[in-house]
Structure formats: C-alpha cells, structure tokens
C-alpha positions as protocol buffer text, in pm:
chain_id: "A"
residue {
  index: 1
  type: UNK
  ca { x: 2832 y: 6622 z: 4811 }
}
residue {
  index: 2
  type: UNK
  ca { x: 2682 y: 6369 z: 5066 }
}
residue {
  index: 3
  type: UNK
  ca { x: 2754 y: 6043 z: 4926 }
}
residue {
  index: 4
  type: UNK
  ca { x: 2480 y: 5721 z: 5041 }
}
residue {
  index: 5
  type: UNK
  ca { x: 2677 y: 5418 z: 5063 }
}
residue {
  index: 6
  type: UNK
  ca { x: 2537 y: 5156 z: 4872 }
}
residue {
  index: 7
  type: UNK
  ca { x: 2337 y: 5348 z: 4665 }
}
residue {
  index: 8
  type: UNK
  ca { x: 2467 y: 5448 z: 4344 }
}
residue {
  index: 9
  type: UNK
  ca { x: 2144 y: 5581 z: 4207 }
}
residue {
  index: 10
  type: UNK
  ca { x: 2132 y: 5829 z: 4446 }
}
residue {
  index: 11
  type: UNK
  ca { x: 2474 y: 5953 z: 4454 }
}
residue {
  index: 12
  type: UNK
  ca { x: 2441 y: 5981 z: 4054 }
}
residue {
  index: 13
  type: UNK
  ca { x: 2126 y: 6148 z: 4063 }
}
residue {
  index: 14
  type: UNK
  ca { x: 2336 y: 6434 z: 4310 }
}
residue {
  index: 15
  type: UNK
  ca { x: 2599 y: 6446 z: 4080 }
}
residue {
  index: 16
  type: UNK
  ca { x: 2413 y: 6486 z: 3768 }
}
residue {
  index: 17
  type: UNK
  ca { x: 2247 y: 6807 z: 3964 }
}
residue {
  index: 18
  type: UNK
  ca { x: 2581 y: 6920 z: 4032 }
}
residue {
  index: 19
  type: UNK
  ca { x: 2669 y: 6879 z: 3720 }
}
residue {
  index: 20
  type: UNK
  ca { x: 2406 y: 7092 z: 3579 }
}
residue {
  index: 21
  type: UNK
  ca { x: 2453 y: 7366 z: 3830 }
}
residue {
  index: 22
  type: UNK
  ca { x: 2785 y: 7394 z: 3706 }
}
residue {
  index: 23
  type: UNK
  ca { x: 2756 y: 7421 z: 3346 }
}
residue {
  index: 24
  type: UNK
  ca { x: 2505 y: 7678 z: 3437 }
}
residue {
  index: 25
  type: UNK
  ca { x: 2734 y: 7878 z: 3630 }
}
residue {
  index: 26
  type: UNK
  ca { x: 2964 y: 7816 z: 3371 }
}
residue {
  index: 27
  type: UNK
  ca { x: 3226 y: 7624 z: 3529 }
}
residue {
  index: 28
  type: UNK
  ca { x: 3453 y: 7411 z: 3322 }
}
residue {
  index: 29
  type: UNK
  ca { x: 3514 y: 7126 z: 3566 }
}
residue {
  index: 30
  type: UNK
  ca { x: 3386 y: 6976 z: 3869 }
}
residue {
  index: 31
  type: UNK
  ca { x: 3519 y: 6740 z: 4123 }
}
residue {
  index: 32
  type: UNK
  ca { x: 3357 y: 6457 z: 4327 }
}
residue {
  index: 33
  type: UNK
  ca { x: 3474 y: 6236 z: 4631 }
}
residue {
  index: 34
  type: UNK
  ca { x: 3654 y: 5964 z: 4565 }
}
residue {
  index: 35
  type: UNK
  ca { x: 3410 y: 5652 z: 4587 }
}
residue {
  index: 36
  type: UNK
  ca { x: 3127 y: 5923 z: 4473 }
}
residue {
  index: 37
  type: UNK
  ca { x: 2890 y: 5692 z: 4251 }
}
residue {
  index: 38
  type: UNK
  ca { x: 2915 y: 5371 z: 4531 }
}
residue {
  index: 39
  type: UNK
  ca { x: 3008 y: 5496 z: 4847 }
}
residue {
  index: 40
  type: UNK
  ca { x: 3247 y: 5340 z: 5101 }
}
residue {
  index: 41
  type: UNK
  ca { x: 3123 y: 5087 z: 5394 }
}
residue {
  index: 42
  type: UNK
  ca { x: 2987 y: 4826 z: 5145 }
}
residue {
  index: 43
  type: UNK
  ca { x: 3129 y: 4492 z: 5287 }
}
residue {
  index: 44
  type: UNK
  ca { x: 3022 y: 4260 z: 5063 }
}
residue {
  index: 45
  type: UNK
  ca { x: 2844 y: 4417 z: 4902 }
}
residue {
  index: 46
  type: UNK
  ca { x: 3056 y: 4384 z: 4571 }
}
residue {
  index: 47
  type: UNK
  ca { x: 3058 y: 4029 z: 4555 }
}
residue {
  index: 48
  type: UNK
  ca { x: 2719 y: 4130 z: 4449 }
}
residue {
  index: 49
  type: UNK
  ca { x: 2682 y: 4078 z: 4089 }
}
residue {
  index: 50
  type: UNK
  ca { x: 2362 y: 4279 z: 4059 }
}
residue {
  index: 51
  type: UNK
  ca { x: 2544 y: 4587 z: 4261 }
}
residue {
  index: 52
  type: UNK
  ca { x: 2857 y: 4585 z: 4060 }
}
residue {
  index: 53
  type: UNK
  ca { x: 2664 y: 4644 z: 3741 }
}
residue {
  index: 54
  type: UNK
  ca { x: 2480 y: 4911 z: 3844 }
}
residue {
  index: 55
  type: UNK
  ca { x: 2812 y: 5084 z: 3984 }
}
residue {
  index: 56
  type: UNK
  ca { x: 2904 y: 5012 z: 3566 }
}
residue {
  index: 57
  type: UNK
  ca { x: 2585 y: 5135 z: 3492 }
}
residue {
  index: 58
  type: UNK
  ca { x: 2647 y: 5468 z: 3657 }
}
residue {
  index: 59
  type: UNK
  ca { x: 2950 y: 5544 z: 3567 }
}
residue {
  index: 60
  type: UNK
  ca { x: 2886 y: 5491 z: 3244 }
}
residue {
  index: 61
  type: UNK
  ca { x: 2587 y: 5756 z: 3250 }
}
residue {
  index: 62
  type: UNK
  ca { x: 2866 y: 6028 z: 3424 }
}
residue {
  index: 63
  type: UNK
  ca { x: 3115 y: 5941 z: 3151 }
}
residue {
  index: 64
  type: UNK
  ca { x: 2832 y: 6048 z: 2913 }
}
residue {
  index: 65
  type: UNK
  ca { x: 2804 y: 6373 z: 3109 }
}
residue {
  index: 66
  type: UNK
  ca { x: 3226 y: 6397 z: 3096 }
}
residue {
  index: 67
  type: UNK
  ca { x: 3222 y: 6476 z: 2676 }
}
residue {
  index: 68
  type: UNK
  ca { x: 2994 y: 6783 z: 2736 }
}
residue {
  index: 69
  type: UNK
  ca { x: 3180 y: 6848 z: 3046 }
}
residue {
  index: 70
  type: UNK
  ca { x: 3479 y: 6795 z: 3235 }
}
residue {
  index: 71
  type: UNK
  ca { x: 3429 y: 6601 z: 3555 }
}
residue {
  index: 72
  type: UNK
  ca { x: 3629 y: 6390 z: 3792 }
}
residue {
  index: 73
  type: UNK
  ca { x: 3602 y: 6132 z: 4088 }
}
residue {
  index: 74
  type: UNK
  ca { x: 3878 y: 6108 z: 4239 }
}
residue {
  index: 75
  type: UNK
  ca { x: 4130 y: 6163 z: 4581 }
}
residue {
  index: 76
  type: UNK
  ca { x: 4268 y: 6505 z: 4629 }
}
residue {
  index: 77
  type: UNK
  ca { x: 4573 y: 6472 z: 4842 }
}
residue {
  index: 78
  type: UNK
  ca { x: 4771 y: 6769 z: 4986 }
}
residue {
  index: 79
  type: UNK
  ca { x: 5171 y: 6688 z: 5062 }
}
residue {
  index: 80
  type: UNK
  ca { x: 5262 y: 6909 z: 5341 }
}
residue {
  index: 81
  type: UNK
  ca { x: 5615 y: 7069 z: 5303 }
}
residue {
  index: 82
  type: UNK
  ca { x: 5898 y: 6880 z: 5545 }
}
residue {
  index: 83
  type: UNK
  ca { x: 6037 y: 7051 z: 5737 }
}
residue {
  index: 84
  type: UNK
  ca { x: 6433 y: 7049 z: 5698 }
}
C-alpha cells in the first residue's frame, strides 16, 4: 500500500479497501506499513492539534475493523543469521 504523508484519510480509506479485499478472499489477517494511517515526513505537523486527532480518529475507525478482522500496523524486521 502507497501511504500519502499527511493524509490520514486517505491512507484509511486504502486500508479499509484492503481490508475488504481480504475478508473476501478470505484471509484471516492483513498487514500494513508501519506509519500506515499518518505517513512519515510530517515535520511539524504533529504539534498540530487538529492533525493528531484525526490520526486518533482513524485509528480508531481500523480498530473497529480489527474485532471483525485481524489487522496490524506495524515494522516487520528480518535478523539476518551471523555468521560465526
């Protein structure tokens, strides 16, 4: 998913199609970027009062979405195996 910095009604609108796609397909969980419902590059943009609630806003309509369905926002790290 292309996530729009700044613009958490967008990026929750994409994830809420996702979301349906994948209950359709029958999928029991998806996963979205880390960062997916504000995107990254904001500045100051969250000492912005007005922002920062409708980040809450948003996630609050996903977390609505998570008890029908499992999603997740989140980092996915891979640890390479050292070599010994």
């Amino acid at each position: 998913m292309e996530v729009v910095p700044g613009h958490p009604d967008i990026n929750v609108k994409k994830m809420l199609a996702e979301i349906k796609k994948a209950r359709a397909a029958g999928d029991e969980m998806i996963v979205f970027p880390e960062m997916a419902v504000p995107g990254y590059l904001l500045g100051d943009e969250w000492e912005n009062t007005a922002f920062v609630k409708d980040c809450y806003h948003y996630n609050a309509v996903i977390k609505k979405c998570h008890t029908r369905h499992r999603s997740c926002v989140g980092e996915c790290r891979y640890r390479y195996p050292t070599k010994k």
